[in-house]
FIVO-243707 format. One record per residue (C-alpha): residue number from 1; residue in one letter; x, y, z. Coordinates in steps of 0.25 Angstrom, whole numbers. Layout:
N
   nr  rest   east  north     up
  NUM     A      X      Y      Z
...
This chain:
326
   nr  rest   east  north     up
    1     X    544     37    589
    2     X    554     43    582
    3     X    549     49    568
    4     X    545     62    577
    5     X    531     62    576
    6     X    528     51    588
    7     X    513     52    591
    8     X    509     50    606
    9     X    500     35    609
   10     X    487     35    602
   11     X    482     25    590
   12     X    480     33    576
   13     X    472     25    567
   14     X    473     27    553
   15     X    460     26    549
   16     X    457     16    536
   17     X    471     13    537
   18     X    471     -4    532
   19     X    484     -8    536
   20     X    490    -25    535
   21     X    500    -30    546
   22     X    512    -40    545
   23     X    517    -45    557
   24     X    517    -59    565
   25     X    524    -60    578
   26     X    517    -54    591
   27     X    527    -43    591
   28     X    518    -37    579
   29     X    505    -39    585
   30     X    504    -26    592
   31     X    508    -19    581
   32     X    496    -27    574
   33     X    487    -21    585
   34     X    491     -7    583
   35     X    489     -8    569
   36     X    475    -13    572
   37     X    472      1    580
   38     X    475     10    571
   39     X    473      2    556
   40     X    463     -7    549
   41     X    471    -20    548
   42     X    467    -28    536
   43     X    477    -39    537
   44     X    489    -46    546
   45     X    501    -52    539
   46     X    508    -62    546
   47     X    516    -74    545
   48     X    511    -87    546
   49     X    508    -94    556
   50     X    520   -104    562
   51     X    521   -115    570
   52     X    526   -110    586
   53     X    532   -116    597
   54     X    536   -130    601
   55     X    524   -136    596
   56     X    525   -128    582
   57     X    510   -126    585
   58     X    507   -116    571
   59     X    502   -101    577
   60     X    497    -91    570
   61     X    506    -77    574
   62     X    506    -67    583
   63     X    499    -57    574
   64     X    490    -67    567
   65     X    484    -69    580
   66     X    482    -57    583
   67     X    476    -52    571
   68     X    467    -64    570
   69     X    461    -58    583
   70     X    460    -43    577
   71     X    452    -50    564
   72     X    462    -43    555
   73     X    465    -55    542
   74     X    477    -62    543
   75     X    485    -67    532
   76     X    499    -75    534
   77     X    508    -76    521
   78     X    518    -85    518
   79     X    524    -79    505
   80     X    524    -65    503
   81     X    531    -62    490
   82     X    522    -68    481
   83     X    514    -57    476
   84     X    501    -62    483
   85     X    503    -55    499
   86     X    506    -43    492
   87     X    493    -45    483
   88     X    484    -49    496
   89     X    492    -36    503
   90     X    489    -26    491
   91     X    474    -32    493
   92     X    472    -27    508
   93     X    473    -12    502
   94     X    482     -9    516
   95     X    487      5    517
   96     X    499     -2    527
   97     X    503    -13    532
   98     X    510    -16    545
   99     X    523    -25    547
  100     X    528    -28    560
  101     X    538    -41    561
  102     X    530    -48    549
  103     X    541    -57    549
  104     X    543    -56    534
  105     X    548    -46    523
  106     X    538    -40    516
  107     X    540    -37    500
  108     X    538    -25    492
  109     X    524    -30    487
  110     X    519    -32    502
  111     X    525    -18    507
  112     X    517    -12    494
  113     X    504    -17    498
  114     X    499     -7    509
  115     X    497      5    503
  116     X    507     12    512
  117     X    516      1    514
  118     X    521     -7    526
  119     X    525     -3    539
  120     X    533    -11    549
  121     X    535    -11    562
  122     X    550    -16    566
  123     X    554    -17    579
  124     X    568     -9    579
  125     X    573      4    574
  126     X    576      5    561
  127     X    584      1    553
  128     X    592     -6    566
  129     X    587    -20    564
  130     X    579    -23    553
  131     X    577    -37    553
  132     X    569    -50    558
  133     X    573    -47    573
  134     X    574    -31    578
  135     X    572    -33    592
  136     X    581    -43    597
  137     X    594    -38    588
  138     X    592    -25    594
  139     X    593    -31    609
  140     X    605    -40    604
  141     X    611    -27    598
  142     X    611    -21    611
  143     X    601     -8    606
  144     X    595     -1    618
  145     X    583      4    610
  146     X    574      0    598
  147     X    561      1    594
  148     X    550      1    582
  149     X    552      7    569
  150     X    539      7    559
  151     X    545      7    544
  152     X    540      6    530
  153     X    542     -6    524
  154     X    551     -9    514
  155     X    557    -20    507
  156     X    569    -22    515
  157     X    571    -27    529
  158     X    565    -17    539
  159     X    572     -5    528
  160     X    559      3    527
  161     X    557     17    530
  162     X    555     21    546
  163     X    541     29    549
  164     X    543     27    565
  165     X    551     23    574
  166     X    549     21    590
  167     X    561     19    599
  168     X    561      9    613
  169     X    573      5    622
  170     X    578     -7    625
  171     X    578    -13    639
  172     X    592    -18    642
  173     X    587    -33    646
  174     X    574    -33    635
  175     X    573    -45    627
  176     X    569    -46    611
  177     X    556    -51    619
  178     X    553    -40    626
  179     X    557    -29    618
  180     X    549    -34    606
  181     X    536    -33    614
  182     X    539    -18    617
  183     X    543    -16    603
  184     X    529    -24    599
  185     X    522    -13    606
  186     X    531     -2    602
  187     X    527     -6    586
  188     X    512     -6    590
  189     X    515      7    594
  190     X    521     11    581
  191     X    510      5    572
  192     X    500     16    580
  193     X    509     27    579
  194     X    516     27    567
  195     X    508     18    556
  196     X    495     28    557
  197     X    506     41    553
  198     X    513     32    541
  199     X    499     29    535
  200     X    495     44    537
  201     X    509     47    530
  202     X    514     55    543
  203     X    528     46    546
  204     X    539     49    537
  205     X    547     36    532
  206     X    562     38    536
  207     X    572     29    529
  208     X    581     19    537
  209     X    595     21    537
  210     X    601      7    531
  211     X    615     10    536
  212     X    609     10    550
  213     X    602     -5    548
  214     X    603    -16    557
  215     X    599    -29    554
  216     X    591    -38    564
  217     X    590    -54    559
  218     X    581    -64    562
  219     X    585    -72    576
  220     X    590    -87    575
  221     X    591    -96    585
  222     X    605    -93    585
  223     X    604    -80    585
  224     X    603    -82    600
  225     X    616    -88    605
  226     X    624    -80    614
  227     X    638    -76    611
  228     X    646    -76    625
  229     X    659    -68    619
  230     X    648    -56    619
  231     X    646    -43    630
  232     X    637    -47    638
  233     X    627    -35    635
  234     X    626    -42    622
  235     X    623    -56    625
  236     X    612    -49    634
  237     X    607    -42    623
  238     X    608    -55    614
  239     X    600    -62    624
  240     X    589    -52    626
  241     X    589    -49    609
  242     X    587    -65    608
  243     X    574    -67    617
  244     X    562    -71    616
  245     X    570    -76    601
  246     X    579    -83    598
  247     X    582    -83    612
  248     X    600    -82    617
  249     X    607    -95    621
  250     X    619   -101    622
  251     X    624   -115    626
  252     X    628   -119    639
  253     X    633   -134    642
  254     X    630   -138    628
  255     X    616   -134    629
  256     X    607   -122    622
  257     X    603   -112    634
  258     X    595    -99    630
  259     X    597    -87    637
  260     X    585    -78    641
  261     X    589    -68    648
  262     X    603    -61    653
  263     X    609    -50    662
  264     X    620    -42    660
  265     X    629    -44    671
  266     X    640    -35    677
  267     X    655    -40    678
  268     X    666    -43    669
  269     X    671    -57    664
  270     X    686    -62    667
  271     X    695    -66    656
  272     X    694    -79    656
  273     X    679    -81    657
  274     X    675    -85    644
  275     X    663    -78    636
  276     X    650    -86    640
  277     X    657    -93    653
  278     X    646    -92    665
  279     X    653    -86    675
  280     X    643    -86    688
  281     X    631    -98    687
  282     X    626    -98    702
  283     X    612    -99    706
  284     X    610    -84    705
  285     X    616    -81    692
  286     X    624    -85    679
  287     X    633    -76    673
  288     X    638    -78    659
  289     X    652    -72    653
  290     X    650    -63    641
  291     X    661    -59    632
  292     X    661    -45    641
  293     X    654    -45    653
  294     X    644    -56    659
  295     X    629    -60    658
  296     X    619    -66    667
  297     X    611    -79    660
  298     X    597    -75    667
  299     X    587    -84    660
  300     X    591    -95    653
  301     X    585   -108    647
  302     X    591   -123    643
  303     X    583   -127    631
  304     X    571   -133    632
  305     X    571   -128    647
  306     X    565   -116    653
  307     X    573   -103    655
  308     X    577   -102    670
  309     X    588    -93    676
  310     X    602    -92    674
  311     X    604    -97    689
  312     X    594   -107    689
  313     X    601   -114    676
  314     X    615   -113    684
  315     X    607   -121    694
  316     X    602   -132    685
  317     X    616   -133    682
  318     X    614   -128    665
  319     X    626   -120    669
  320     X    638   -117    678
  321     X    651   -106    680
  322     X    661   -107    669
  323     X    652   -113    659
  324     X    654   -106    646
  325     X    641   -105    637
  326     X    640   -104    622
């Protein structure tokens, strides 16, 4: 924790501190939990339920499950600009409420509700990558750390003031996937920390530095397609950034392939191999030529296949020596 006043484990509660949550995904249910130690928690806010999978069976989220469970009340807006969630979040007399990937922008009215505001919980450190999807750009990007920083809410897009921030590496192979489960209990950590000092007035709101700002956008599907004329520490960051969503891919013999896990490989590429050319494909390995440098393809899948190794698809006969992909 960096705002120089890092208290060692141990749950604070605030006592008759009645506190809302926004959140949805299962990334923000620990954060939910935490909340629950050390708050009374009069109400979740989440998005409605959607349909899910193949079968577009329609599930309730992550988060409404969860506090279902817990017997907290649950209510799931679909407007939130018309006056009437900000009346409902004026009514719940809060004295904070808790945002952790919500998934939407709250207005003014909403932020005003709780008597001392809104709180999030992003998952970066701020103000690099504010926006939809924090953790995979910062694998992309190729940063070796991130972390959690807890902000009061403003307006804008993640432009609030900091109150805490807390620090972790970045494994050199971690996926979006893995990391975000580490960040999920990093922000649970936060929530006891830091929110029982805010409400006691002990954490000082620093301003972000705007010139400093990085922006992070939602993830398309396209968002995953591998550019080949790329260094090959970048197309492994692009892949691990990418997974569990949108997942990386490229084409290979006219045919989507997605690519779920790579290894950076020692060696150089010849002149005339072009960017993407598949320079071994033997029942070991296959080895892909990047713009500098090479890759291994360790885990891949054809779609509507199940993912196998790169060897294996070379032995199905997916692939072979000189084939270019992309």
């Amino acid at each position: 924790m960096r705002d120089g006043h890092a208290h060692d484990g141990g749950v604070e509660e605030v006592h008759g501190v009645r506190a809302l949550f926004f959140g949805t995904p299962k990334f923000s249910v620990p954060a939910l939990d935490a909340l629950v130690e050390i708050a009374d928690v009069i109400g979740v806010v989440c998005q409605p339920d959607k349909p899910v999978g193949r079968g577009l069976k329609v599930a309730a989220p992550p988060v409404k499950e969860r506090a279902e469970a817990l017997g907290i009340p649950v209510v799931q807006p679909t407007k939130l600009r018309t006056g009437d969630f900000a009346a409902w979040a004026r009514e719940q007399r809060a004295d904070v409420a808790l945002v952790i990937a919500y998934g939407r922008i709250l207005p003014q009215d909403v932020l005003d509700a709780p008597r001392l505001g809104c709180v999030n919980v992003h998952a970066s450190l701020l103000p690099k990558y504010r926006g939809a999807a924090p953790i995979a750009w910062a694998i992309v990007r190729g940063e070796k750390t991130t972390g959690i920083t807890l902000m009061k809410m403003d307006a804008g897009m993640d432009t609030g003031d900091m109150l805490a921030t807390y620090e972790t590496a970045i494994g050199p192979d971690e996926t979006a996937g893995e990391l975000a489960e580490r960040l999920s209990a990093l922000g649970a950590r936060a929530v006891r920390e830091g929110l029982p000092r805010f409400v006691r007035g002990e954490l000082a709101a620093t301003p972000q530095d705007h010139a400093r700002a990085t922006t992070a956008p939602l993830l398309e599907k396209e968002t995953g397609r591998i550019d080949w004329t790329k260094p090959e520490n970048e197309i492994h960051d692009h892949v691990r950034g990418m997974n569990p969503q949108p997942m990386a891919f490229t084409i290979a013999r006219e045919k989507r392939v997605i690519v779920h896990r790579t290894k950076r490989v020692d060696g150089t590429v010849s002149r005339e191999t072009q960017p993407g050319e598949i320079v071994i494909a033997d029942k070991t390995r296959v080895i892909v030529a990047c713009g500098r440098g090479l890759i291994e393809l360790e885990r891949v899948q054809l779609e509507g296949k199940k993912p196998v190794r790169g060897a294996e698809w070379f032995l199905g006969r997916g692939i072979a020596e000189r084939d270019v992909l992309g």
